[in-house]
C-alpha positions in Angstrom: 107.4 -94.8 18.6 107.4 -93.0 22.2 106.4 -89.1 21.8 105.0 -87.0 24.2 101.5 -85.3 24.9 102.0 -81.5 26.7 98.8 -80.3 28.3 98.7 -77.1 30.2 96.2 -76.7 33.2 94.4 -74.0 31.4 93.1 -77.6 29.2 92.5 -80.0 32.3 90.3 -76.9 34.1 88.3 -75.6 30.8 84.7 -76.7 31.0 81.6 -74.9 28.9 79.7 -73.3 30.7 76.7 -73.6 28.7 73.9 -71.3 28.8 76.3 -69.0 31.2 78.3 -68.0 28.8 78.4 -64.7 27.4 79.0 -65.4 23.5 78.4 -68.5 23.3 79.6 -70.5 20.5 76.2 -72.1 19.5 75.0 -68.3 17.7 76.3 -66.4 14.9 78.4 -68.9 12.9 78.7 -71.3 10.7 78.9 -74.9 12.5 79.8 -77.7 10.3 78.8 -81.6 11.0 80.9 -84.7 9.9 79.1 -87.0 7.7 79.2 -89.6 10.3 77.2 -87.0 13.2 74.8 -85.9 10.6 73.6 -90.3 10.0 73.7 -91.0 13.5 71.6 -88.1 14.3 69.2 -88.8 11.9 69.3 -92.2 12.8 68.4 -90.8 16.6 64.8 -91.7 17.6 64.5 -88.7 19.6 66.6 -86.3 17.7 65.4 -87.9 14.4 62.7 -84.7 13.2 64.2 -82.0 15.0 67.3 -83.0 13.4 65.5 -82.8 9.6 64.7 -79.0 10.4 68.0 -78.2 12.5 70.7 -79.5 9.8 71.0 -78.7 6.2 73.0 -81.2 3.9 76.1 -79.4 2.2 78.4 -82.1 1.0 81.0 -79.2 0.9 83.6 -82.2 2.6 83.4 -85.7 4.5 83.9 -83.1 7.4 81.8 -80.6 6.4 78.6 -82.8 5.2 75.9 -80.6 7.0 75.7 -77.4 8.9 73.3 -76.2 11.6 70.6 -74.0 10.4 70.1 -71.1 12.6 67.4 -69.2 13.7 66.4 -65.7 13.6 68.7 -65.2 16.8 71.0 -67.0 15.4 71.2 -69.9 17.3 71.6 -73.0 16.7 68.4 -75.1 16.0 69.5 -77.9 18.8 69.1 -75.2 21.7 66.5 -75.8 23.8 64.7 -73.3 25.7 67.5 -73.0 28.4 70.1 -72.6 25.8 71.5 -75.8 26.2 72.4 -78.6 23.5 69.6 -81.4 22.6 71.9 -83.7 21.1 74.5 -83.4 24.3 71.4 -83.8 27.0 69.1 -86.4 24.9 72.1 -88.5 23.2 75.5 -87.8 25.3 78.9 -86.3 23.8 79.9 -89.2 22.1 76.8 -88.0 19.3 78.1 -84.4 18.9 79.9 -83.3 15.8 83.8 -83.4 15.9 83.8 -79.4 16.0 81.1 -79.2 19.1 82.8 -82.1 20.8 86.2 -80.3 20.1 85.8 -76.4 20.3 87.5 -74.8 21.8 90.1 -76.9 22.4 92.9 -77.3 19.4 96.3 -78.7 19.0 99.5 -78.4 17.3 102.1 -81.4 16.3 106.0 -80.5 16.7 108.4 -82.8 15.9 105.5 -85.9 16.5 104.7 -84.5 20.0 101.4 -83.2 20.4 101.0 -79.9 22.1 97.0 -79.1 23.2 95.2 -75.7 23.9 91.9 -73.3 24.0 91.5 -70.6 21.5 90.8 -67.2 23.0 87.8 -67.2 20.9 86.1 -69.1 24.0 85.1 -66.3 26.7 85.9 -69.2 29.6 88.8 -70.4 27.7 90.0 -66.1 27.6 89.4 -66.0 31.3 91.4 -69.4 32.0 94.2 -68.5 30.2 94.3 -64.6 31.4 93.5 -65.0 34.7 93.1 -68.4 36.4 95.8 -68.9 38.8 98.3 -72.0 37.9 96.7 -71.6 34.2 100.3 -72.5 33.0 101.7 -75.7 34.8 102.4 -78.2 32.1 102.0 -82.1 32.1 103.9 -84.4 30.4 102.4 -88.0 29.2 104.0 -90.4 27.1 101.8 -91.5 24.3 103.1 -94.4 21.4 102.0 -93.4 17.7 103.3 -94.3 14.4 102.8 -91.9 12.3 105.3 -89.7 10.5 106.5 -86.0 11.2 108.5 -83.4 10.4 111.7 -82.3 11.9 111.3 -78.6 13.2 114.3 -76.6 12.0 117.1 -76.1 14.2 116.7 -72.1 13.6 112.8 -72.8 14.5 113.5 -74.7 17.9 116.2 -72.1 19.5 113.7 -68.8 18.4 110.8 -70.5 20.4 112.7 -71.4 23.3 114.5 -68.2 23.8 111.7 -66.3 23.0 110.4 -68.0 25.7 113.2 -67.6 28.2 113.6 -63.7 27.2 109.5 -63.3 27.9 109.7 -65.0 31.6 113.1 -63.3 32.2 112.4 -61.4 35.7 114.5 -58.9 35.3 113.2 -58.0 32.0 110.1 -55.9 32.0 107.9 -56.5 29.1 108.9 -53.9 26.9 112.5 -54.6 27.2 111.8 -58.6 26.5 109.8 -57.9 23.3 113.0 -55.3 22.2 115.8 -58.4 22.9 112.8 -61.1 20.9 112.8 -58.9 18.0 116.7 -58.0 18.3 116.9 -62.0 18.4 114.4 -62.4 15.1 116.7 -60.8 13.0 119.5 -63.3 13.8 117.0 -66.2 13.5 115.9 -64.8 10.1 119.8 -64.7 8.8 120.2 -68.5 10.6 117.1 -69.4 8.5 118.6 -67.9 5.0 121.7 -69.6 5.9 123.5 -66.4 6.0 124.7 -67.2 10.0 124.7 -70.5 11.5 122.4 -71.7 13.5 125.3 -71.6 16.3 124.9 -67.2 16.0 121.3 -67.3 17.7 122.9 -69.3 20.9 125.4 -65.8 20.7 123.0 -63.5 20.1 120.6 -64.8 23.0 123.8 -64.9 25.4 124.7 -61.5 24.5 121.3 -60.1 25.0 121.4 -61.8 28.5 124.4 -59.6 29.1 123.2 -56.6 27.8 120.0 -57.5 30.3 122.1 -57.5 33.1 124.2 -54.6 32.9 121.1 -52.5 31.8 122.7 -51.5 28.6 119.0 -53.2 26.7 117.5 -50.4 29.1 119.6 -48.0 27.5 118.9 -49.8 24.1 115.2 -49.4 24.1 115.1 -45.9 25.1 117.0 -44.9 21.8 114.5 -46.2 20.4 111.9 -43.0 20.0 111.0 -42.8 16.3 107.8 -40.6 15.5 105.6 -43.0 14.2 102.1 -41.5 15.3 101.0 -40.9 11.7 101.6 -44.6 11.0 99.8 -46.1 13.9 97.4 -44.1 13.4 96.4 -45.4 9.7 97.9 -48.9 11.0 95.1 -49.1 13.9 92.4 -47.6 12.0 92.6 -49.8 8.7 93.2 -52.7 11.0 90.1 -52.0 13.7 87.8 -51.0 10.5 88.5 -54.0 8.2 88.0 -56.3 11.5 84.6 -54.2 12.0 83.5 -54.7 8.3 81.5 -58.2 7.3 82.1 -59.3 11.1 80.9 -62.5 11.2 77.4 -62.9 13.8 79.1 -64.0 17.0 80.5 -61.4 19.0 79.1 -58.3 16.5 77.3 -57.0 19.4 80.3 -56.9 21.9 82.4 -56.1 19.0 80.3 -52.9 18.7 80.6 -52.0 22.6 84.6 -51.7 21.7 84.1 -49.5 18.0 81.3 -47.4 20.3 84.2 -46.9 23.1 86.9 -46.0 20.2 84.6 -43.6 18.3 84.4 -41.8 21.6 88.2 -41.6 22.7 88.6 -38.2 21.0 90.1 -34.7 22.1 88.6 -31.6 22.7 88.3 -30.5 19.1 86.3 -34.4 18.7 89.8 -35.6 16.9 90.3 -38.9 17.0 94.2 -39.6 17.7 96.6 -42.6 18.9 97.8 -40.0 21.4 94.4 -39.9 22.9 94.8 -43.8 22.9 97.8 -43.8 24.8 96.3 -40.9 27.3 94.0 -43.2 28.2 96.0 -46.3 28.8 98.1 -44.0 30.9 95.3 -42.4 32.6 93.0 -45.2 32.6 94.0 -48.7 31.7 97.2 -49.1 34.0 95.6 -48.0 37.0 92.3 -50.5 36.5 94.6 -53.5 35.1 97.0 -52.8 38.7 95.7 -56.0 40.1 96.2 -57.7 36.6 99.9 -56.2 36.1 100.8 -59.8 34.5 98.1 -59.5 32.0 100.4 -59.3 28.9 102.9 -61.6 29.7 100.5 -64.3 30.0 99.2 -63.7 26.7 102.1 -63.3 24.9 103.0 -66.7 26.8 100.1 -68.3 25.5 100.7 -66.5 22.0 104.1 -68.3 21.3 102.8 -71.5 23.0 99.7 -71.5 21.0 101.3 -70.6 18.1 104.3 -72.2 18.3 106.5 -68.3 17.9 107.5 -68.1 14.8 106.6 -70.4 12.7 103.3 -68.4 12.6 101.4 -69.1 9.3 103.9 -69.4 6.7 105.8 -66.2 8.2 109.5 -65.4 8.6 110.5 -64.7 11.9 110.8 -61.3 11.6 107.0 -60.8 10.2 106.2 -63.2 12.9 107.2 -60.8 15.5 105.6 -57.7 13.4 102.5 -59.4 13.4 102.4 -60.2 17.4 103.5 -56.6 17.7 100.4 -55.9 16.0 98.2 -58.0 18.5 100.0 -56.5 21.0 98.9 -53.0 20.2 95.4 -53.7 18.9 94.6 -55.0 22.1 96.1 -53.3 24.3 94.8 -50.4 21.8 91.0 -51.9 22.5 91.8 -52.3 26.4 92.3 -48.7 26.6 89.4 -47.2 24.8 87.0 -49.5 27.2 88.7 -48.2 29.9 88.2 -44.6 29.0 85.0 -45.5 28.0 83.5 -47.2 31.6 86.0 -45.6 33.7 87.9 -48.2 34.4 88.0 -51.9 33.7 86.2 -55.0 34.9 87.6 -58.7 34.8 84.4 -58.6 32.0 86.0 -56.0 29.7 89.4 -57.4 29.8 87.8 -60.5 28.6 85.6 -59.5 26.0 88.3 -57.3 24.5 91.3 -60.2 24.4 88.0 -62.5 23.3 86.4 -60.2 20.9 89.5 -59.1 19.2 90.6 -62.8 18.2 87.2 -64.2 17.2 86.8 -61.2 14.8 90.7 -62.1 14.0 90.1 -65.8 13.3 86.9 -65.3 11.4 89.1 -62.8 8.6 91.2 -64.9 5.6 94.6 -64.0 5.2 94.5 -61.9 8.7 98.4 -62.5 8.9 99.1 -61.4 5.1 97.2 -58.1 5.4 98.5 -57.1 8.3 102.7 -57.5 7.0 101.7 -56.0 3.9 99.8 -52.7 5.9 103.0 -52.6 8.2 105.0 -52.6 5.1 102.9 -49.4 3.3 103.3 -47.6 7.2 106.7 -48.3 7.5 106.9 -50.5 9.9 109.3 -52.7 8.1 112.5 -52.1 10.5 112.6 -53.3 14.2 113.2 -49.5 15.4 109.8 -48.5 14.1 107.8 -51.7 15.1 108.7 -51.5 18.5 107.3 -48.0 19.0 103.8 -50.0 18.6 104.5 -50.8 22.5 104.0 -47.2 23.6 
């Protein structure tokens, strides 16, 4: 069976960088070896005793038979004195573990096709993606595999491809593309109860096209003015203190550069508000990200590509878009209170906030859960209200 394998050039240019990098993925977590590394690195002649002290049997899986044992730093007992892997420079790739020969790249299967990324987790693989010129040119290669898939929904197919199409939409800016997405989730979410046919999202996307081009989706998202500052208030401070509680060792330290930089975005009275947050992304933020004014639509590009928008973690489409709302805001949320912070921002502090904010994301069970159920208790449960999270 001919299917295809889609690889973006953010993939084909990542390479670690090693002891360069500034979180590297060798501290602070847990780093599990397949029973298959774990023999043939005891089997090693020259890895053989360092191996005995840097790798502790767990049996938890066939894939999780040993872990690293780290060090008081945190690091990973392989390191050498240049921070760089024993096993890599004394035995060659093919001897690393499936996770430190893999991370951070990751894939996702759609309809037997095989669709590769980086996780954002990866400071390199955040500046790639956010930054690198031609990060988004695909390639297409045929590969030949037997194995069985599911069909992706009808529903499923035309929300990711017009979500798509709406984001990249030039005469769209971004807050006007996110309004028509989430206009077009609601439709999706009928097509997928069967209440509409599938055949109403192809209408619904047309007629947002129209409404796009006579400026009447302009009109549409400045009726849109809800008071919501109460809600985003306890929204981003529940969220940014349950991500700051039991973070996990990698990143802590940058993660507390950005909870330093929000503790201090406070008024005159020393009142810590949204609206001081949105001062200084006005004030701030825009000016410093003026060279990087394509910021968010690359990430929200790489967001329903890497998460294949909206079939987002068990999710309907509607708390699919609620919960990249939420992304949306917590970063941008994050990008603003360095900015205050330092003056300005750096192509560093971009990174390490989009970088930061999704390792401490990933590392937190049930992330997507907790955040729909907090939207619901703020009342961010109708399209209206969500979309004030943009400003």
């Amino acid at each position: 069976m001919e299917k295809s394998l889609v690889r973006p050039s953010f993939v084909t240019q990542f390479n670690c960088i090693g002891s360069e990098c500034e979180d590297s993925c060798c501290y602070g977590w847990n780093i599990y070896i397949d029973k298959q590394s774990y023999k043939k690195t005891l089997a090693n002649s020259e890895l053989k005793v360092l191996a005995q002290k840097a790798l502790k049997k767990v049996k938890k899986s066939e894939d999780a038979w040993a872990k690293a044992v780290l060090n008081q730093e945190g690091a990973c007992g392989f390191l050498d004195d240049k921070q760089l892997c024993q096993i890599h420079a004394k035995a060659g790739e093919s001897l690393l573990s499936h996770t430190c020969k893999t991370y951070p790249r990751m894939s996702h299967m759609k309809d037997g096709d095989r669709y590769e990324s980086l996780s954002l987790s990866c400071p390199e693989a955040a500046r790639l993606i956010l930054l690198k010129p031609n990060a988004f040119h695909f390639e297409r290669m045929t590969v030949s595999h037997k194995n069985q898939f599911e069909v992706t929904p009808l529903w499923a197919q035309k929300a990711h491809d017009y979500s798509i199409q709406l984001l990249l939409n030039e005469k769209l800016e971004i807050s006007h593309s996110l309004t028509a997405i989430g206009i077009l989730m609601k439709t999706v979410e009928s097509a997928k109860q069967l209440v509409q046919n599938s055949s109403s999202i192809d209408t619904m996307f047309q007629q947002l096209l129209t409404l796009a081009d006579n400026g009447e989706l302009k009109h549409h998202v400045a009726s849109f003015n809800q008071d919501t500052e109460l809600q985003k208030m306890h929204a981003f401070t529940s969220i940014h203190l349950w991500l700051n509680t039991n973070k996990p060792v990698r990143g802590r330290a940058r993660f507390e550069v950005i909870n330093q930089a929000v503790c201090r975005v406070v008024d005159e009275e020393g009142n810590f508000s949204v609206k001081q947050l949105n001062n200084a992304w006005e004030q701030h933020a825009l000016p410093a990200l003026e060279k990087h004014q394509d910021l968010f639509n690359r990430y929200l590009f790489y967001y329903f590509y890497h998460m294949n928008f909206p079939q987002v973690d068990k999710l309907s489409p509607t708390e699919a878009f609620r919960l990249m709302m939420v992304d949306y805001f917590m970063l941008r949320s994050y990008l603003a209170a360095i900015a205050a912070d330092k003056q300005g921002l750096t192509e560093h502090n971009i990174i390490m906030c989009f970088q930061v904010y999704h390792t401490s994301r990933q590392h937190k069970a049930n992330f997507s859960k907790y955040v729909v159920d907090l939207l619901d208790k703020c009342g961010f449960d109708e399209l209206p209200a969500i979309l004030t999270l943009m400003n």
